[in-house]
C-alpha positions as CSV (number, residue, x, y, z in Angstrom):
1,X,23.9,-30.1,9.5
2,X,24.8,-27.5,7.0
3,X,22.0,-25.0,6.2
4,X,21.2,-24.2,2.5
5,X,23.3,-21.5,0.6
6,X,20.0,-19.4,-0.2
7,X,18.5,-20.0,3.2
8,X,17.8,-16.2,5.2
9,X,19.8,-16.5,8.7
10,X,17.2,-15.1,11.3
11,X,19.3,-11.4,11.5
12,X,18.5,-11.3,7.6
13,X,15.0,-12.5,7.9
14,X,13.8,-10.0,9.9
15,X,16.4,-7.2,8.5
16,X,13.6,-4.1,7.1
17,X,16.7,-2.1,5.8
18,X,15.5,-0.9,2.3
19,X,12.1,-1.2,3.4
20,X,9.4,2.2,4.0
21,X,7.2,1.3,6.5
22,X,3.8,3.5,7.1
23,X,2.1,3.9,10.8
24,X,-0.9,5.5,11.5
25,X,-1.5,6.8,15.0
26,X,2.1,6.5,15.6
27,X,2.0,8.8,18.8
28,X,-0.6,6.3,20.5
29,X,0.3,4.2,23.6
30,X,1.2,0.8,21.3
31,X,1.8,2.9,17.9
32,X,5.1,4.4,19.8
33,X,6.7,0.7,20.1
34,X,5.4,-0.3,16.8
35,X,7.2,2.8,15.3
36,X,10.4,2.3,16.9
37,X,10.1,-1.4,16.2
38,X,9.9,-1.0,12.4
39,X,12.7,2.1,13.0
40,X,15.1,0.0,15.0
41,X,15.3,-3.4,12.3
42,X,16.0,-0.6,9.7
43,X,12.9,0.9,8.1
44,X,12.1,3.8,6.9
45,X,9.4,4.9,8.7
46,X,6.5,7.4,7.7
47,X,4.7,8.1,11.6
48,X,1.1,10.0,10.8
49,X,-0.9,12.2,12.8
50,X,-4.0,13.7,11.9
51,X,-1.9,17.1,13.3
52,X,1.2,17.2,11.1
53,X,3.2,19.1,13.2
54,X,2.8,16.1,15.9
55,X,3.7,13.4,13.0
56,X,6.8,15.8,12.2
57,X,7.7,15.3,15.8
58,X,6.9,11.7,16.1
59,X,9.6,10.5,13.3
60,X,12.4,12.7,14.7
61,X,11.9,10.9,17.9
62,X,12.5,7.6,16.3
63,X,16.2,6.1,16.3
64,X,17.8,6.0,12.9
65,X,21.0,4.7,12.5
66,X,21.4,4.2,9.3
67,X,20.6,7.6,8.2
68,X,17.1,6.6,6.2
69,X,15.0,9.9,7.4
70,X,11.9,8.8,8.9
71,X,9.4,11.6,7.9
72,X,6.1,12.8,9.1
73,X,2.6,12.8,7.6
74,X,-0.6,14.5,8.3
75,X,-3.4,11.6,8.0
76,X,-6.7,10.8,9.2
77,X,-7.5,7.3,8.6
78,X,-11.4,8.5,9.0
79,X,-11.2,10.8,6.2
80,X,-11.0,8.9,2.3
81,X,-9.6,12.2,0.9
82,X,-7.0,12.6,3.8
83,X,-5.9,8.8,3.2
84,X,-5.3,9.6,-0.3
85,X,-3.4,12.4,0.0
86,X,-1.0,11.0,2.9
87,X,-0.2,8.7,0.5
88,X,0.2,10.4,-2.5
89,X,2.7,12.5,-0.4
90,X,4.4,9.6,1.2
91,X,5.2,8.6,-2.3
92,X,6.6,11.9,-3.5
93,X,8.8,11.9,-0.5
94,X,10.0,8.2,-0.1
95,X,8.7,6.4,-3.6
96,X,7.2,3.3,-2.3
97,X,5.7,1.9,0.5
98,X,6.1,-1.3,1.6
99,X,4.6,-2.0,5.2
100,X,1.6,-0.5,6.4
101,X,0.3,-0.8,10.2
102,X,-3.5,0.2,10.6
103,X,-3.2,1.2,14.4
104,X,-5.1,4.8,14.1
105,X,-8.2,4.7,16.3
106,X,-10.8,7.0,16.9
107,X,-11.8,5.7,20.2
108,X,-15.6,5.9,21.8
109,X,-16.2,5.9,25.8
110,X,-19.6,5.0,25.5
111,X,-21.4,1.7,26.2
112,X,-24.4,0.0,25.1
113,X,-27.2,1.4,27.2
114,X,-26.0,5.0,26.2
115,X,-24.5,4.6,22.5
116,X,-25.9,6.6,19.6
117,X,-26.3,4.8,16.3
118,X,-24.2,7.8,14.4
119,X,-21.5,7.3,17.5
120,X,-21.7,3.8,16.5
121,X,-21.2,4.0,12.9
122,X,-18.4,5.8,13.6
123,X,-16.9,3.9,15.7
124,X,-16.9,1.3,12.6
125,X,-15.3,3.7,10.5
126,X,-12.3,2.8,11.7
127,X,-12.8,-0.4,9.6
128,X,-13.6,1.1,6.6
129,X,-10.4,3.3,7.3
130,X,-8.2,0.3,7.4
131,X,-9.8,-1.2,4.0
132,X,-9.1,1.6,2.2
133,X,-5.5,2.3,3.4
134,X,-5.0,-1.5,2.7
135,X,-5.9,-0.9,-1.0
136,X,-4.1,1.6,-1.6
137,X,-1.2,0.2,-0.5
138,X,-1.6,-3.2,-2.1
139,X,-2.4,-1.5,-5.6
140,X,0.8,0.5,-5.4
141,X,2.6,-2.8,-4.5
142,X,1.3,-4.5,-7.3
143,X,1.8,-1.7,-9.6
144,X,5.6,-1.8,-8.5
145,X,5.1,-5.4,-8.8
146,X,6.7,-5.8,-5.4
147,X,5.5,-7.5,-2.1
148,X,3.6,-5.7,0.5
149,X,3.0,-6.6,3.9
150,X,-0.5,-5.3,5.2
151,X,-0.8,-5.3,9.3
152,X,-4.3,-4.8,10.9
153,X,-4.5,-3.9,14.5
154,X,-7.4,-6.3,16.1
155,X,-8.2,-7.2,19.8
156,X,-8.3,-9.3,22.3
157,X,-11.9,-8.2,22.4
158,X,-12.3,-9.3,18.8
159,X,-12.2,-12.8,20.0
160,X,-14.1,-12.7,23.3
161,X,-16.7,-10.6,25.6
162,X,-15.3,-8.4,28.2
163,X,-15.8,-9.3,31.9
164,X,-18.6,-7.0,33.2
165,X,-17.1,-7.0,36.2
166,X,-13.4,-5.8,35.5
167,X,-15.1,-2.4,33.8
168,X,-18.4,-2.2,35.9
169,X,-18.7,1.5,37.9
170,X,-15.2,2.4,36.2
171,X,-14.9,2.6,33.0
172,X,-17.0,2.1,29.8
173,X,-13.7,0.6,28.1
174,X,-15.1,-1.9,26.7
175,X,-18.2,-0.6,24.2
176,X,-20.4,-2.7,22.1
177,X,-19.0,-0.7,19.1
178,X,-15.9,-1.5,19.7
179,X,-16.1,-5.1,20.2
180,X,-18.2,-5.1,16.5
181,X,-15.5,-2.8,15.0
182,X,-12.5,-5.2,16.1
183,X,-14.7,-8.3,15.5
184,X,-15.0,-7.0,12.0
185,X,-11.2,-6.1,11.3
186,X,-10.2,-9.7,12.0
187,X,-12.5,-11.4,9.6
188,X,-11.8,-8.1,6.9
189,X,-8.4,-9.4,7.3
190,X,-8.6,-13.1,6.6
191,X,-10.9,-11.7,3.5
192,X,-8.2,-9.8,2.1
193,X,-5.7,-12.0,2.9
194,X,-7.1,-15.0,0.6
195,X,-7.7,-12.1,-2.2
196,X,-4.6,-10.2,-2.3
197,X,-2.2,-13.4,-1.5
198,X,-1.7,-14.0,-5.6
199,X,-0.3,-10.3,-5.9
200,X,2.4,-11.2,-2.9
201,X,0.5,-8.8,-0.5
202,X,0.2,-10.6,3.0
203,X,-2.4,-9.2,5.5
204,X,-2.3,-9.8,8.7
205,X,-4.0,-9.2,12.2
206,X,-2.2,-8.3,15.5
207,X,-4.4,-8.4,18.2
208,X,-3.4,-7.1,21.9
209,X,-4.6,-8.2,25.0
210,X,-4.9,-5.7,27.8
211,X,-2.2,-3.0,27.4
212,X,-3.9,-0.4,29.3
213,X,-2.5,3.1,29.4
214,X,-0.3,4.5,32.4
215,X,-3.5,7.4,33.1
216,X,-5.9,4.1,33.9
217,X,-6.6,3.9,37.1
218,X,-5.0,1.3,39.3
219,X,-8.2,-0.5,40.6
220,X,-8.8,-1.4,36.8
221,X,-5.6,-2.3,36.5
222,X,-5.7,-4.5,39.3
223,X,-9.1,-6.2,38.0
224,X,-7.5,-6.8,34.4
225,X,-4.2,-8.7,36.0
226,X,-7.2,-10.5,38.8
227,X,-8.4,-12.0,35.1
228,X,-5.3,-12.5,33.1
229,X,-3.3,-16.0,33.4
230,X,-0.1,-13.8,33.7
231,X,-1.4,-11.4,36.0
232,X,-0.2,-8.6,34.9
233,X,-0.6,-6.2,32.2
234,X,1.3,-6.1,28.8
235,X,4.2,-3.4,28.4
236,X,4.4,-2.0,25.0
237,X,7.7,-3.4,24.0
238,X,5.8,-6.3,24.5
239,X,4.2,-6.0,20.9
240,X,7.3,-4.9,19.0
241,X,8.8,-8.8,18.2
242,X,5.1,-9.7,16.6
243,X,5.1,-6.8,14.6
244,X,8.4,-7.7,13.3
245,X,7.3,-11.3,12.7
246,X,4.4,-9.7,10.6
247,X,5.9,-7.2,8.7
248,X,9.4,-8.6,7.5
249,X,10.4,-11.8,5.7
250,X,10.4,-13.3,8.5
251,X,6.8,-14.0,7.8
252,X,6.5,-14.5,4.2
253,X,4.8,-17.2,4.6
254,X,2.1,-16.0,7.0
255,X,-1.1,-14.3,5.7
256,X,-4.8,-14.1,7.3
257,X,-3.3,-14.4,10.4
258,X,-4.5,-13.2,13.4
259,X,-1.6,-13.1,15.8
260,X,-2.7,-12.6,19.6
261,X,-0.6,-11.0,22.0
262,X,-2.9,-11.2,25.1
263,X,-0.5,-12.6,27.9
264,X,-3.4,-15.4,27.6
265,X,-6.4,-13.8,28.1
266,X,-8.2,-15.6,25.4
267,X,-6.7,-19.0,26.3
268,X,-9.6,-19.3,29.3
């Protein structure tokens, strides 16, 4: 059977040549693949930092083919004022912005017997971070009456509790905080999505499972693959095809979607 003249082949759908693509905590564990995802399917990418040296650094790393100069850009997602001027000056220097990945975090290593309420509250100012990056970038989109695709990072722990016994005498890994924080992002993002989805911005969720860091120790490791269906741990090219799914036409028809990447962690 013939496929329709105007129907996308899969190469084309998820094609982000043309496309500017912003990432914040791009020098994180995940936020490296993510980058280089968006970089390698033709994006122009715009890595942050809060040190703009490292964000300078961060988007000459990235692969670029086609010649689009990736650039780097000093932003702190916790900070309204730094937010708006990383994107004013992503603007000056690439003139629109057309994917945006929320995967800064500004992590807390303290649980719930030890927690202070201002350590808490900042913890869930990552969320409020995300909400007003997410404006921004939908009101630019909608002033350039363009799409937008918004991508939230979640977490498996936005879903379910954490097993006391894979952190217990390790690691506080797994805070109170930051169970409430990701809880919150997922449901932020289904709200959006249903608000924004007239002016052709999707928002979306990408949640990992347990994609713990190379420095974790190896007992931990061993009690997160004891729990996980898989039983191993996720590798961070792992993540790159979902954030392609989310981000490019690919998924135009996806919004308020919380896509899990979890090696089926959640699926107990």
């Amino acid at each position: 059977m013939n496929s329709p003249s105007n129907e996308p082949t899969v190469q084309q759908a998820f094609d982000l040549s043309g496309k500017v693509a912003l990432v914040t905590g791009a020098g994180g564990y995940l936020g490296g693949a993510i980058s280089r995802a968006l970089a390698e399917a033709g994006a122009r990418v715009i890595a942050t930092s809060r040190d703009e040296s490292r964000a300078e650094a961060l988007a000459r790393e990235l692969t670029d083919p086609h010649g689009v100069g990736h650039i780097g850009i000093a932003l702190d997602h916790l900070s309204a004022e730094s937010i708006n001027r990383g994107i004013e000056l992503s603007l000056q220097r690439t003139g629109q912005i057309d994917v945006v990945v929320n995967n800064g975090h500004d992590p807390l290593g303290k649980d719930w017997s030890e927690v202070t309420a201002e350590q808490f509250s900042r913890q869930l100012a990552n969320a409020t971070g995300y909400f007003l990056l997410a404006r921004c970038v939908r009101n630019h989109a909608v002033e350039r009456e363009a799409p937008a695709s918004i991508i939230m990072i979640g977490s498996m722990y936005g879903l379910v509790a954490s097993y006391p016994d894979v952190y217990e005498e390790l690691s506080p890994a797994s805070p109170a905080a930051y169970q409430a924080l990701k809880g919150g992002v997922i449901q932020l993002t289904r709200h959006l999505a249903v608000y924004w989805a007239r002016d052709r911005v999707r928002v979306n969720c990408l949640s990992p499972g347990p994609f713990p860091q190379p420095q974790v120790s190896q007992k931990l490791v061993g009690r997160i693959e004891a729990k996980s269906p898989m039983q191993r741990i996720g590798k961070p090219h792992e993540i790159k095809g979902a954030v392609l799914l989310l981000a490019s036409d690919a998924g135009s028809y996806i919004t308020g979607h919380n896509l899990v990447v979890d090696g089926g962690w959640t699926a107990w």
